[in-house]
PDB file of N, CA, C and O in Angstrom:
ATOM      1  N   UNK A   1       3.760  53.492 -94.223  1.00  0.00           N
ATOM      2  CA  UNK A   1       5.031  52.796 -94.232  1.00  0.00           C
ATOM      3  C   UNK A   1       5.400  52.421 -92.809  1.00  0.00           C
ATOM      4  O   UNK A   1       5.213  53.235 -91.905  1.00  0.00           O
ATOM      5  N   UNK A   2       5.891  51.282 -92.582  1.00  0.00           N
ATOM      6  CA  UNK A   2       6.126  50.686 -91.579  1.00  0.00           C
ATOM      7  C   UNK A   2       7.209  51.264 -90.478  1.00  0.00           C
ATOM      8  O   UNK A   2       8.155  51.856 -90.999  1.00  0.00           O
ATOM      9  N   UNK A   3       7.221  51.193 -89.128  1.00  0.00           N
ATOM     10  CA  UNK A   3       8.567  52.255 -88.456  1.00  0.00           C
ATOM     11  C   UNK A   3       9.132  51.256 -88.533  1.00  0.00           C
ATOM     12  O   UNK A   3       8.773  50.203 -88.005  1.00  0.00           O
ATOM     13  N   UNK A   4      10.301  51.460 -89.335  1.00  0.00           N
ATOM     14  CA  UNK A   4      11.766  49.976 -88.773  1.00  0.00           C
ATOM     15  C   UNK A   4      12.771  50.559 -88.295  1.00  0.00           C
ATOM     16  O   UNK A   4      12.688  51.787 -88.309  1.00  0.00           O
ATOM     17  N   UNK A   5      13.711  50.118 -87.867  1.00  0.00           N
ATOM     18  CA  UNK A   5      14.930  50.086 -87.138  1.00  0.00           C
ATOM     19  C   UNK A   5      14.810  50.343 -85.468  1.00  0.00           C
ATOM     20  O   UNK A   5      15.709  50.617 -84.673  1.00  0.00           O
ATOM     21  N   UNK A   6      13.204  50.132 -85.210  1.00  0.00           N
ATOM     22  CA  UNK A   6      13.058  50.406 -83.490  1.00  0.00           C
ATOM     23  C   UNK A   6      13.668  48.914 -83.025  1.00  0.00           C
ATOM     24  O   UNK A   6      13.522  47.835 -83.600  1.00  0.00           O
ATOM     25  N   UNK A   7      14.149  49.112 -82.216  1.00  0.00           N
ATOM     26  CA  UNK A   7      14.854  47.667 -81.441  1.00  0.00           C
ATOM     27  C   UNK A   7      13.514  47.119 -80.685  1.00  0.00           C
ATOM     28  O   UNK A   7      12.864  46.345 -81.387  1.00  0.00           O
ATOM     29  N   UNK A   8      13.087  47.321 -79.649  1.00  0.00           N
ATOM     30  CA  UNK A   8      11.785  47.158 -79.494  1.00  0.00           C
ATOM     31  C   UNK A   8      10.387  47.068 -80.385  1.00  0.00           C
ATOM     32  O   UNK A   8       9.357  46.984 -79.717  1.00  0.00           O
ATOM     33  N   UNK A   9      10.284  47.076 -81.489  1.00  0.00           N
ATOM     34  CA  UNK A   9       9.473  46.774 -82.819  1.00  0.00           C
ATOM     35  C   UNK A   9      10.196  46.537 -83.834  1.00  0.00           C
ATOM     36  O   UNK A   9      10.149  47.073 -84.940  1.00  0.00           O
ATOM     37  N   UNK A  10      10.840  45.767 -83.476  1.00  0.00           N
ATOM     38  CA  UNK A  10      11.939  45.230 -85.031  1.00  0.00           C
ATOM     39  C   UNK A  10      11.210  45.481 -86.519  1.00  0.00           C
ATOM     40  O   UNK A  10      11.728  46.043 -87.484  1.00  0.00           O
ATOM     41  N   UNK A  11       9.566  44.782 -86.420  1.00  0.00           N
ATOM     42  CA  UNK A  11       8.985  44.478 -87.786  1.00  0.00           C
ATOM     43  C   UNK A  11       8.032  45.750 -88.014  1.00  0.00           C
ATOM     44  O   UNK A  11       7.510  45.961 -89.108  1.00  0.00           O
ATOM     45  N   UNK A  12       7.828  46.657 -86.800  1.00  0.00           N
ATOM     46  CA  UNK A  12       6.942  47.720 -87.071  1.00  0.00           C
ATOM     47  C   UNK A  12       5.683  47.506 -86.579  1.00  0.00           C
ATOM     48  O   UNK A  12       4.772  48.333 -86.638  1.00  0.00           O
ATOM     49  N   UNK A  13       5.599  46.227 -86.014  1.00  0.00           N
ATOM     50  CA  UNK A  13       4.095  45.935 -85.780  1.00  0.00           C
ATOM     51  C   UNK A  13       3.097  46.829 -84.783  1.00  0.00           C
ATOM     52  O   UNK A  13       1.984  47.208 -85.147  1.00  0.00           O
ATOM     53  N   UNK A  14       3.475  47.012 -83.911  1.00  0.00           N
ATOM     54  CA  UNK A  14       2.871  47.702 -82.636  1.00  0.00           C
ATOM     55  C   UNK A  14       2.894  49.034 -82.958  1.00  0.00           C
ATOM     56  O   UNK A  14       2.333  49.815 -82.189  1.00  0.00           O
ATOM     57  N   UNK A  15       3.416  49.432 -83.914  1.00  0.00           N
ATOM     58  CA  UNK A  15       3.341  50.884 -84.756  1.00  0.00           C
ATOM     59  C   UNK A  15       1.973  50.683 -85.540  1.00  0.00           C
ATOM     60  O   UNK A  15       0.909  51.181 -85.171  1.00  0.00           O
ATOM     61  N   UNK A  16       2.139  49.868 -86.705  1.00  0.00           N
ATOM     62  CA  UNK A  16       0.932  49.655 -87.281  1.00  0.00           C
ATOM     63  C   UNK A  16      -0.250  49.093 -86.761  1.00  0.00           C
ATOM     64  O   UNK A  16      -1.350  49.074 -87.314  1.00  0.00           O
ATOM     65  N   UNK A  17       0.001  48.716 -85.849  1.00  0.00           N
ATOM     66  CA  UNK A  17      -1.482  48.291 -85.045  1.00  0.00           C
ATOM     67  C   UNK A  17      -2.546  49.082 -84.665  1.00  0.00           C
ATOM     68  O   UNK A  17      -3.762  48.941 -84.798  1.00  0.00           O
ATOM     69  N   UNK A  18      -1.692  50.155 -84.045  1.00  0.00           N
ATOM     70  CA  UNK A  18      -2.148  51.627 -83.822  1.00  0.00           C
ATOM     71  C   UNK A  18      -2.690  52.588 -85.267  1.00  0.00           C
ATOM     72  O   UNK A  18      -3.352  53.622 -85.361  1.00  0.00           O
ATOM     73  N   UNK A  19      -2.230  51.934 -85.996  1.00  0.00           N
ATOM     74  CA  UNK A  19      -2.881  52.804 -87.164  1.00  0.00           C
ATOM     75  C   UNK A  19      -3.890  52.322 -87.963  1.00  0.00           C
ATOM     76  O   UNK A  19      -4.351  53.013 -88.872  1.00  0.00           O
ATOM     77  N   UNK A  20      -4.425  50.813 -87.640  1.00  0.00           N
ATOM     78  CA  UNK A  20      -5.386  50.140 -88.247  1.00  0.00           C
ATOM     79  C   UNK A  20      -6.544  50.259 -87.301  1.00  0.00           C
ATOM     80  O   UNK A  20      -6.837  49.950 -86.146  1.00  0.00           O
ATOM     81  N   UNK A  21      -7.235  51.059 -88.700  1.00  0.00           N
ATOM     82  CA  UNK A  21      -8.950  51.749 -88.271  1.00  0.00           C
ATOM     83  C   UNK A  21     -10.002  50.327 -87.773  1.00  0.00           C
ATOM     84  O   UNK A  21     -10.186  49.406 -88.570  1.00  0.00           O
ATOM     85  N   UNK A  22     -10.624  50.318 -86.382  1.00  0.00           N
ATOM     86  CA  UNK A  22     -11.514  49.955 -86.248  1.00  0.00           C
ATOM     87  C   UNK A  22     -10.971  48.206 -86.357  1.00  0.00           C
ATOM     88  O   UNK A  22     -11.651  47.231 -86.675  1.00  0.00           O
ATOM     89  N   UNK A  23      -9.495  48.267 -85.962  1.00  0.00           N
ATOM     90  CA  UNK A  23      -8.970  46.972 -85.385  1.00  0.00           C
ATOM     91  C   UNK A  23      -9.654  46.208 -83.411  1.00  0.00           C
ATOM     92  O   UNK A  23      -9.976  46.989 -82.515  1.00  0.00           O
ATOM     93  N   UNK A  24      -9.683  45.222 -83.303  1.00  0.00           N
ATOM     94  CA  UNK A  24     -10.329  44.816 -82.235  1.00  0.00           C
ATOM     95  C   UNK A  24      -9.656  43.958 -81.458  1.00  0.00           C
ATOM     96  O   UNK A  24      -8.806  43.264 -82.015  1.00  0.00           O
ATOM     97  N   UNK A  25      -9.862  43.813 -80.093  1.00  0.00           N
ATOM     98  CA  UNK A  25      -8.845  42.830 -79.461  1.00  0.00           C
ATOM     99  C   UNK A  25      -8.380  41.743 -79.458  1.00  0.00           C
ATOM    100  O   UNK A  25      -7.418  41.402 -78.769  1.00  0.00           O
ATOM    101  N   UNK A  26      -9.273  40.721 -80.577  1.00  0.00           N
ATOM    102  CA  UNK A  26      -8.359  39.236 -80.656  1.00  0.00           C
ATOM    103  C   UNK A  26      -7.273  39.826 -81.658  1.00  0.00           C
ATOM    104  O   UNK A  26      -6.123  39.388 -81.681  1.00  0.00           O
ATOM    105  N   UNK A  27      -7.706  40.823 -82.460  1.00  0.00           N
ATOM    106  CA  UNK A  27      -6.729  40.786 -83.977  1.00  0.00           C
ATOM    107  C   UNK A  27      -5.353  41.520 -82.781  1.00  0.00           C
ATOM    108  O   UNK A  27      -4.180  41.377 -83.125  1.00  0.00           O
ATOM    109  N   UNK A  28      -5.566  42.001 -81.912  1.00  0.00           N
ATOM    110  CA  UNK A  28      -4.586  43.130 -81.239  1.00  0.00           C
ATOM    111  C   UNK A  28      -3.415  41.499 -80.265  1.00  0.00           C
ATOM    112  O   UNK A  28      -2.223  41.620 -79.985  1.00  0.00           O
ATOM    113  N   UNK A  29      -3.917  40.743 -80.101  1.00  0.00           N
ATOM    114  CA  UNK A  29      -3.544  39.463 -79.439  1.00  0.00           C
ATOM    115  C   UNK A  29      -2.781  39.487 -80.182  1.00  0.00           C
ATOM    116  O   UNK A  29      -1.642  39.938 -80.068  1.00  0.00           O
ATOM    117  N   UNK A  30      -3.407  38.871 -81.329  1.00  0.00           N
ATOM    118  CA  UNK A  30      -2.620  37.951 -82.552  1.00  0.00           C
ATOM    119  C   UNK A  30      -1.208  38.721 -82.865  1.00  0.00           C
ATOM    120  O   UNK A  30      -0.122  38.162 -83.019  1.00  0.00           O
ATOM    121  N   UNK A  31      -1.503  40.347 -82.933  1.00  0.00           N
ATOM    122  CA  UNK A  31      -0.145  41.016 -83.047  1.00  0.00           C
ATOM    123  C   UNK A  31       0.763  40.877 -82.181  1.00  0.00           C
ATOM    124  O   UNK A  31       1.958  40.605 -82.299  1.00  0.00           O
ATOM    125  N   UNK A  32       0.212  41.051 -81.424  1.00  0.00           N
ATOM    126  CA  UNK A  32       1.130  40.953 -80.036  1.00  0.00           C
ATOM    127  C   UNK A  32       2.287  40.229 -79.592  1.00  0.00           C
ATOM    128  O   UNK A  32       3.364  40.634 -79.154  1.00  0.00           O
ATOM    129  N   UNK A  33       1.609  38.472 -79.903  1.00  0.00           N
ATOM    130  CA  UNK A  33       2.231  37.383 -79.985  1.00  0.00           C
ATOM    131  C   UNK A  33       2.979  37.867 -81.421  1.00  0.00           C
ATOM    132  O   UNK A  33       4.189  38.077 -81.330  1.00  0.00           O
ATOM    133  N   UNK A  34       2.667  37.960 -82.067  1.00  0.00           N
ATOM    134  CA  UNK A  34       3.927  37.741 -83.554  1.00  0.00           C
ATOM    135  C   UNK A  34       4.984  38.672 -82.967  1.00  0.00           C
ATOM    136  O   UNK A  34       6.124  38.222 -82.845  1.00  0.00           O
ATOM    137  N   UNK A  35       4.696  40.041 -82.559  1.00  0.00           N
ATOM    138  CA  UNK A  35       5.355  40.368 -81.894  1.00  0.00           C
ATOM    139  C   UNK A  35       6.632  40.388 -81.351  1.00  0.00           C
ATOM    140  O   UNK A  35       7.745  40.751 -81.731  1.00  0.00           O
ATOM    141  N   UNK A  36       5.904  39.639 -79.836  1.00  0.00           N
ATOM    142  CA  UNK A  36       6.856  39.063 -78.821  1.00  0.00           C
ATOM    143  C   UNK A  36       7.598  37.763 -80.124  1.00  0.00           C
ATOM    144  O   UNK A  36       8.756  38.095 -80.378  1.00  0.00           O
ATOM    145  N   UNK A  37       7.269  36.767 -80.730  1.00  0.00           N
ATOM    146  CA  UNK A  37       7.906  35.905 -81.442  1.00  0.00           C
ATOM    147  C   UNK A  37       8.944  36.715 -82.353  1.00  0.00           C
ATOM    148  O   UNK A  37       9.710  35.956 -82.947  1.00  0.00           O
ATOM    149  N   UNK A  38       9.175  38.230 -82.632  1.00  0.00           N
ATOM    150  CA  UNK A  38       9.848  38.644 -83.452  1.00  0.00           C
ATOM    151  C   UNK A  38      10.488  39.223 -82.674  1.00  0.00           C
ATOM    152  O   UNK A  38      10.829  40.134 -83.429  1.00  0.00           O
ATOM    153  N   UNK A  39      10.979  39.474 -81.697  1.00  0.00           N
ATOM    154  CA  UNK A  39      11.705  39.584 -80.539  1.00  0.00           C
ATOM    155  C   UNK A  39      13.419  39.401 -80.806  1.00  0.00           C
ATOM    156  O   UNK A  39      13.581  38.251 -80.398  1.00  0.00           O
ATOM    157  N   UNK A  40      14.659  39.845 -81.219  1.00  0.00           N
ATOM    158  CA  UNK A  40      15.533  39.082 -81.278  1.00  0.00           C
ATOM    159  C   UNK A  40      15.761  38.071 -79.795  1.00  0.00           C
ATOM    160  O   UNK A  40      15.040  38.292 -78.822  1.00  0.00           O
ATOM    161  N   UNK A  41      16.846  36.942 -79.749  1.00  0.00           N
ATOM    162  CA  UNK A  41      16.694  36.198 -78.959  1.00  0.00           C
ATOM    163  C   UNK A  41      17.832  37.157 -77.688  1.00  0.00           C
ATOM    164  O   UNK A  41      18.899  37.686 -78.002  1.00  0.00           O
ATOM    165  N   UNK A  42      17.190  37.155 -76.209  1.00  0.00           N
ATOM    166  CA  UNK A  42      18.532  37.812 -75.356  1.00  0.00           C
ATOM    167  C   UNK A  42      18.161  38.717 -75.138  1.00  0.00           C
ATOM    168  O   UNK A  42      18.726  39.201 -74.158  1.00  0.00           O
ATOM    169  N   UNK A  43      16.520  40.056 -76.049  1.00  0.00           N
ATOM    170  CA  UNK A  43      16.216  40.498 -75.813  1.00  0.00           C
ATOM    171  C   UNK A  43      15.556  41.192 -74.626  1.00  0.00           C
ATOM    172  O   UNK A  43      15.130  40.172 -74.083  1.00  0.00           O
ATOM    173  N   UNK A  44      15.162  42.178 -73.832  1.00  0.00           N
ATOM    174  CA  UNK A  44      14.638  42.065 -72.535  1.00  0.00           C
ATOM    175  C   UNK A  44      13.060  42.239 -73.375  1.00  0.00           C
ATOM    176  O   UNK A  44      13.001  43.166 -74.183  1.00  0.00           O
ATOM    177  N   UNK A  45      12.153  41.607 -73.240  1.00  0.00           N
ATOM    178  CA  UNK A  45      10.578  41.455 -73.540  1.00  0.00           C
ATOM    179  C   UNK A  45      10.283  42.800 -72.812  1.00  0.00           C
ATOM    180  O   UNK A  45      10.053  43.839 -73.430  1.00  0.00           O
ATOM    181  N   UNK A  46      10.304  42.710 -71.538  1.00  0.00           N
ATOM    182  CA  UNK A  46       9.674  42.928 -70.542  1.00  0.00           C
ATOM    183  C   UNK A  46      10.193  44.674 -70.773  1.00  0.00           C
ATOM    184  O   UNK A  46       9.221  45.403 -70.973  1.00  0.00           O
ATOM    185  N   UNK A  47      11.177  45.202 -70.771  1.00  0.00           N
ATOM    186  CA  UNK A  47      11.545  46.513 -70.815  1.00  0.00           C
ATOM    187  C   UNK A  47      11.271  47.300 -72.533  1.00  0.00           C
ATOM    188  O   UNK A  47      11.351  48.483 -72.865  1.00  0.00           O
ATOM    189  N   UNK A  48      10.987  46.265 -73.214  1.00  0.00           N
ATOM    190  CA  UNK A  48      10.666  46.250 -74.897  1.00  0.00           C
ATOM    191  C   UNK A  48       8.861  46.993 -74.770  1.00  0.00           C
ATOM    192  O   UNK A  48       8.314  48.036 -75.129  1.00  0.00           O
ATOM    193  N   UNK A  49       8.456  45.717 -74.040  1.00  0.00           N
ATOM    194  CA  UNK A  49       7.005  46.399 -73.677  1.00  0.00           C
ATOM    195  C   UNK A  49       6.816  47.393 -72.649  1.00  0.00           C
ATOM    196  O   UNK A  49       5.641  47.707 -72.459  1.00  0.00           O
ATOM    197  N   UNK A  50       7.530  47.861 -72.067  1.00  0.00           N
ATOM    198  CA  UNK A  50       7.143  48.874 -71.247  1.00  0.00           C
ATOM    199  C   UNK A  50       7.258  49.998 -72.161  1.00  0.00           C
ATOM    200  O   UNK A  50       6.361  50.815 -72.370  1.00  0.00           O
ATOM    201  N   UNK A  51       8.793  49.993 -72.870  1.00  0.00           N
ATOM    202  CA  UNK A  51       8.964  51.141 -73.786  1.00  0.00           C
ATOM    203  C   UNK A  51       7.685  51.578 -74.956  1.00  0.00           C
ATOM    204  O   UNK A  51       7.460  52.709 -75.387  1.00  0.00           O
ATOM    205  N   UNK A  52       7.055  50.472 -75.248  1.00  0.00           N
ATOM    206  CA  UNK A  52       6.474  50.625 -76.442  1.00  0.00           C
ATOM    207  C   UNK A  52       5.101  51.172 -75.669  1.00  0.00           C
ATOM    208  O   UNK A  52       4.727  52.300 -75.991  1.00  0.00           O
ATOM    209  N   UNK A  53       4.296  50.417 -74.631  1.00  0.00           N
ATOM    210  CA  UNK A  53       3.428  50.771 -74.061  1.00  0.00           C
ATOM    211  C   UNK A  53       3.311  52.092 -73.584  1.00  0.00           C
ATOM    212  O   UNK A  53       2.297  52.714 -73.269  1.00  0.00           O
ATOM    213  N   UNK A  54       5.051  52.587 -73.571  1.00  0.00           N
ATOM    214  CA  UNK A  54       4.583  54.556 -72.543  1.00  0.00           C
ATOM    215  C   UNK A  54       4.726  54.613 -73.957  1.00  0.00           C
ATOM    216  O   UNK A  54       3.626  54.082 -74.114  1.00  0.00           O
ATOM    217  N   UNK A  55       5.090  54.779 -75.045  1.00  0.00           N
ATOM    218  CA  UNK A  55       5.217  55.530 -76.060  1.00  0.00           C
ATOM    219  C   UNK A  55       4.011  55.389 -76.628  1.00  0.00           C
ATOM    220  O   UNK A  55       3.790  56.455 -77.204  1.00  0.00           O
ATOM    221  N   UNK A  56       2.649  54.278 -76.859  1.00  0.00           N
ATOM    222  CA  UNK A  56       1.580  54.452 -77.523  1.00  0.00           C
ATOM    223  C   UNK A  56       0.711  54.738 -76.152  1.00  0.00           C
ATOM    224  O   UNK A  56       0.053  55.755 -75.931  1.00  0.00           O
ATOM    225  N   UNK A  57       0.837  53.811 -75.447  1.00  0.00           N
ATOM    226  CA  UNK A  57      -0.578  54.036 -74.419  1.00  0.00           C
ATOM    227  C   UNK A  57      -0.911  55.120 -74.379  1.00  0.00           C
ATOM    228  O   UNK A  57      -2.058  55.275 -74.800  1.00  0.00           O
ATOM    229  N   UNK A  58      -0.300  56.209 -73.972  1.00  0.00           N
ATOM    230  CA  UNK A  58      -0.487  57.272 -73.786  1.00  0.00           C
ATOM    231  C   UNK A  58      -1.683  57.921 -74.559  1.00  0.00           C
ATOM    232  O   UNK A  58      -2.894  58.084 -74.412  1.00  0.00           O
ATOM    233  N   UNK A  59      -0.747  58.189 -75.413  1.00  0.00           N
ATOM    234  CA  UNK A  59      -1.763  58.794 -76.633  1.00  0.00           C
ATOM    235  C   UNK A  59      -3.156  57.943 -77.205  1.00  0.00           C
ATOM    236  O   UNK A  59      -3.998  58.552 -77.866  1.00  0.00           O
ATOM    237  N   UNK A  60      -3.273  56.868 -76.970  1.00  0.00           N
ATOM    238  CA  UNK A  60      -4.366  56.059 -77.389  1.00  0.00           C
ATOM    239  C   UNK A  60      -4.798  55.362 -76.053  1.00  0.00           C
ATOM    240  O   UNK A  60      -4.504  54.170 -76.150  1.00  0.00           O
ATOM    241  N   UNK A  61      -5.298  55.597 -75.016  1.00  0.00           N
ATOM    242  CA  UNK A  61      -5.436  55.175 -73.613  1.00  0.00           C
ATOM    243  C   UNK A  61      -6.875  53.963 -74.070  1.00  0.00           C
ATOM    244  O   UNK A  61      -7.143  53.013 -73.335  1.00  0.00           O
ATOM    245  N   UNK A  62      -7.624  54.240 -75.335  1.00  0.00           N
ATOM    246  CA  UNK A  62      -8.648  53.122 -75.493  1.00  0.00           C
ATOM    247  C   UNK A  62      -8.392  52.366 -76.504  1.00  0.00           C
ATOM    248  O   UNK A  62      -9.440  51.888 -76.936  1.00  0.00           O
ATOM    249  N   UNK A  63      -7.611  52.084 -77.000  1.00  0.00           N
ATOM    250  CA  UNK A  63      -6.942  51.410 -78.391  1.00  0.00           C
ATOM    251  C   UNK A  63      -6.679  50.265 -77.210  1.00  0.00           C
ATOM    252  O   UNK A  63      -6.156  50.311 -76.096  1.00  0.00           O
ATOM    253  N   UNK A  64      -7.587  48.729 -78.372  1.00  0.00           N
ATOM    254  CA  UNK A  64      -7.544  47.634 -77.772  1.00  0.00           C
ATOM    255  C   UNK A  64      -5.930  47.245 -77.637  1.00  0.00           C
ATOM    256  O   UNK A  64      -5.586  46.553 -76.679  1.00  0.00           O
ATOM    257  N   UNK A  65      -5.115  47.619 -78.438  1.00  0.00           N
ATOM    258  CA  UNK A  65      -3.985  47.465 -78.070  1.00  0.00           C
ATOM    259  C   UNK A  65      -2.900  47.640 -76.653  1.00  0.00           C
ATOM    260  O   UNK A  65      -2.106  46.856 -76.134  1.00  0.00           O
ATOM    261  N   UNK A  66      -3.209  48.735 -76.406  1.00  0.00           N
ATOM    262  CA  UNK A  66      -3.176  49.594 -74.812  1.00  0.00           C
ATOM    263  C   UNK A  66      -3.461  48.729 -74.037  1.00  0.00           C
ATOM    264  O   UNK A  66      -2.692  48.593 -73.085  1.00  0.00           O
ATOM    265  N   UNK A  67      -4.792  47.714 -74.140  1.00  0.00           N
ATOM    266  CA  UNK A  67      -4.838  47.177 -73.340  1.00  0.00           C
ATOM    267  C   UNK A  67      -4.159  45.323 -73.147  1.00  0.00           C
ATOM    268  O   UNK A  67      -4.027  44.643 -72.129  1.00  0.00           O
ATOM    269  N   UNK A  68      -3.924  45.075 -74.291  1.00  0.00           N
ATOM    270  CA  UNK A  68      -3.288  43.940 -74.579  1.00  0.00           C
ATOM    271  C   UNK A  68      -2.053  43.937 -74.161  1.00  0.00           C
ATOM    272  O   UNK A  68      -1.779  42.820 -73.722  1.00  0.00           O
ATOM    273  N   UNK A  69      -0.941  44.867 -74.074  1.00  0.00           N
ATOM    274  CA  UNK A  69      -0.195  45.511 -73.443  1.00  0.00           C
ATOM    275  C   UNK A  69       0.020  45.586 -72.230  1.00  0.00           C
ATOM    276  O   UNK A  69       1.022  45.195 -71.631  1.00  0.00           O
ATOM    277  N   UNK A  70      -1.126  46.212 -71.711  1.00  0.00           N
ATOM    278  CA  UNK A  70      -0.906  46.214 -70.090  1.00  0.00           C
ATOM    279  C   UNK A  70      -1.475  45.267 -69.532  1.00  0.00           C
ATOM    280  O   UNK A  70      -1.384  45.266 -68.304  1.00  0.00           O
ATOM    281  N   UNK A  71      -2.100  44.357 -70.054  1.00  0.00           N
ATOM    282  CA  UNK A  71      -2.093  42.901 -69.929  1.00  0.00           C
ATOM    283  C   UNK A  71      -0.812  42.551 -70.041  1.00  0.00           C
ATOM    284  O   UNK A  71      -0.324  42.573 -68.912  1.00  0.00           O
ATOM    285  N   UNK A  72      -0.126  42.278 -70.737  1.00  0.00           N
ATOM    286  CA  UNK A  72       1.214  41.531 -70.904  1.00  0.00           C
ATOM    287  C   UNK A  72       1.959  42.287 -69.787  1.00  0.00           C
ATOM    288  O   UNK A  72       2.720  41.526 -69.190  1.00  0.00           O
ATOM    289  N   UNK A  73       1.974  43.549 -69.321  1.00  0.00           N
ATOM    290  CA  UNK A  73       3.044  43.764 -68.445  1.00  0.00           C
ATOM    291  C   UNK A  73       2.773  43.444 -66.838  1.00  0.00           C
ATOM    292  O   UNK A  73       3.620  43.468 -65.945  1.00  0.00           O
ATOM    293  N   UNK A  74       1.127  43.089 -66.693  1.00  0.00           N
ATOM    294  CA  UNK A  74       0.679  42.728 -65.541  1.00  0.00           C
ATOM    295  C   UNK A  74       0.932  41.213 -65.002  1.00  0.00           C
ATOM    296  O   UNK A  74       1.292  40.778 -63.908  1.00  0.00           O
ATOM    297  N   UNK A  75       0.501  40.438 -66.558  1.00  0.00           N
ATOM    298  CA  UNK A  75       1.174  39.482 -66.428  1.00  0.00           C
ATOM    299  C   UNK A  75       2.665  39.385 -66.204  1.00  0.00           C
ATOM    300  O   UNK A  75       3.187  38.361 -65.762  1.00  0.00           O
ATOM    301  N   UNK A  76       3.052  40.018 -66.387  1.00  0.00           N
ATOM    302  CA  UNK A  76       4.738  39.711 -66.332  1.00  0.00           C
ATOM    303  C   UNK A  76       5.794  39.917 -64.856  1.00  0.00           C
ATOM    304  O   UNK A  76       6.861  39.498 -64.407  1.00  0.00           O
ATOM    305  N   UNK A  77       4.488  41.011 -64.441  1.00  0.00           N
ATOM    306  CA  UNK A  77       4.832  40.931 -62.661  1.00  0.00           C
ATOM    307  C   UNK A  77       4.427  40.090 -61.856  1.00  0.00           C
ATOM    308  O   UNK A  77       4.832  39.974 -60.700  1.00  0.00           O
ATOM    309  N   UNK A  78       3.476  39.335 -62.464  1.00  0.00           N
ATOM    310  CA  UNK A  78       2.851  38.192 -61.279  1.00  0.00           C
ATOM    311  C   UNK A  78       3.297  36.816 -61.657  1.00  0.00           C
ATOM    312  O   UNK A  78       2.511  35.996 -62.132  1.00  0.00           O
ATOM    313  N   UNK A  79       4.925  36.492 -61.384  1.00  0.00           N
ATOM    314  CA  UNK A  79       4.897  35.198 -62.037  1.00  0.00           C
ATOM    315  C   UNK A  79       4.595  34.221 -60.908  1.00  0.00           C
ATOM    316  O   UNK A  79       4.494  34.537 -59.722  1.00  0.00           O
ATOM    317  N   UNK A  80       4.429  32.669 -61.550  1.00  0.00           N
ATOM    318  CA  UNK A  80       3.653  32.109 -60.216  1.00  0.00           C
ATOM    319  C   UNK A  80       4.387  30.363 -60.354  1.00  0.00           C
ATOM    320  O   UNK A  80       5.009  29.833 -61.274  1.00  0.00           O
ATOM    321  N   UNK A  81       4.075  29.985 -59.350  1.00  0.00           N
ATOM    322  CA  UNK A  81       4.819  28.309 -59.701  1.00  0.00           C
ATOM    323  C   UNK A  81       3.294  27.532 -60.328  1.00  0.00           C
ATOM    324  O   UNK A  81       2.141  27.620 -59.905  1.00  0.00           O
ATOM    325  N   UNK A  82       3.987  26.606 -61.742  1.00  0.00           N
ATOM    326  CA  UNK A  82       3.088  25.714 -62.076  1.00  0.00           C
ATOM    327  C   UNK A  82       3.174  24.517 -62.321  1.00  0.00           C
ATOM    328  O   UNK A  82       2.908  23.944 -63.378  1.00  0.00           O
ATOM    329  N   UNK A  83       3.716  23.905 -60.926  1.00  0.00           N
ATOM    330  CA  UNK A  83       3.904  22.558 -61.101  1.00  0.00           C
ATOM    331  C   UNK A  83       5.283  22.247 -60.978  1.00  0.00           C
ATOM    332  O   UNK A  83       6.101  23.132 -60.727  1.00  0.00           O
ATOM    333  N   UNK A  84       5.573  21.180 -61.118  1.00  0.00           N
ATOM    334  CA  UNK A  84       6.634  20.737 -60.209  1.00  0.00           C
ATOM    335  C   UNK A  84       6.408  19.376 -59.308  1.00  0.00           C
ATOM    336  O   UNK A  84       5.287  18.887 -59.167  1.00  0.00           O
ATOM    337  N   UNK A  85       7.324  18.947 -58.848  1.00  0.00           N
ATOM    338  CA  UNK A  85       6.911  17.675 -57.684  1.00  0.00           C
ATOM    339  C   UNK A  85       6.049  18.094 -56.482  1.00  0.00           C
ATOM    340  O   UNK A  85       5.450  17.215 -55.862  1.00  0.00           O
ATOM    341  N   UNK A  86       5.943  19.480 -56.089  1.00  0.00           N
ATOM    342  CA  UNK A  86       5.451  19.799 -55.285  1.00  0.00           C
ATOM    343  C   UNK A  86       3.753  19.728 -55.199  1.00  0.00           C
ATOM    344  O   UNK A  86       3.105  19.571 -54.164  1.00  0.00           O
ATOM    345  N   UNK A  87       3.107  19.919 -56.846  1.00  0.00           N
ATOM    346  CA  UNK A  87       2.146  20.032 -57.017  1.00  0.00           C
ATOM    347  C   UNK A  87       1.692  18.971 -57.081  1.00  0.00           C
ATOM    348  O   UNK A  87       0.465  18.989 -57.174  1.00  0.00           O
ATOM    349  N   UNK A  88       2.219  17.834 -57.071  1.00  0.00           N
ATOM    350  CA  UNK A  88       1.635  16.131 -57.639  1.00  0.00           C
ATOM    351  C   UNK A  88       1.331  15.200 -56.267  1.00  0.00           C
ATOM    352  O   UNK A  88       2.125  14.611 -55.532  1.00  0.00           O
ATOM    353  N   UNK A  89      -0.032  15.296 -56.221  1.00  0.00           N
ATOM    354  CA  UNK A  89      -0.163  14.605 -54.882  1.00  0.00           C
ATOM    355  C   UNK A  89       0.477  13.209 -54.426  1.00  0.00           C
ATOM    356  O   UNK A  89       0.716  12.215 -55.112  1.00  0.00           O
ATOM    357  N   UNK A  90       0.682  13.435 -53.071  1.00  0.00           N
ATOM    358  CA  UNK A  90       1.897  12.238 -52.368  1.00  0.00           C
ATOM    359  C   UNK A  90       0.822  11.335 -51.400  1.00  0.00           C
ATOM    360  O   UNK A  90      -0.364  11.531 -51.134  1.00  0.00           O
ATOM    361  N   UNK A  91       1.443  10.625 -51.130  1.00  0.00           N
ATOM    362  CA  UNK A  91       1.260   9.591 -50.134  1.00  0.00           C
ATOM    363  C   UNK A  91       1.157   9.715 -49.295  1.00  0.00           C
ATOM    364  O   UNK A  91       1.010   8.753 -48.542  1.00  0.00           O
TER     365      UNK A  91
END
């Protein structure tokens, strides 16, 4: 049965991810994103995944999930400029 009422896993997903035997890292993506898309709006992402990441990583340090995760939070410290007028070559 699914965990609901976590504010940070609204739908339960990142709960059940962890419990599906011999799941692999695109299927761990795909959650991920539905995920983040199930997000209410105003939400903080970023403190959502940290919470969820100390609460599973831990215990599952090789669960492709763990690492999809700390992907997303690595990404989330390195933001970068992509474009803009600055990037469009001038005269």
């Amino acid at each position: 049965m699914p965990k609901t009422g976590d504010p940070h896993d609204p739908k339960g997903l990142i709960y059940e991810a962890y419990r599906i035997e011999g799941i692999t890292a695109p299927e761990c993506r795909t959650i991920f994103l539905d995920w983040a898309l199930s997000l209410p709006v105003g939400s903080d992402q970023r403190a959502s995944l940290a919470d969820l990441h100390g609460r599973y990583g831990a215990e599952a340090p090789d669960h492709p999930m763990t690492a999809v995760m700390q992907d997303g939070l690595a990404a989330e410290q390195a933001p970068r400029r992509r474009g803009g007028w600055r990037s469009r070559p001038r005269n």
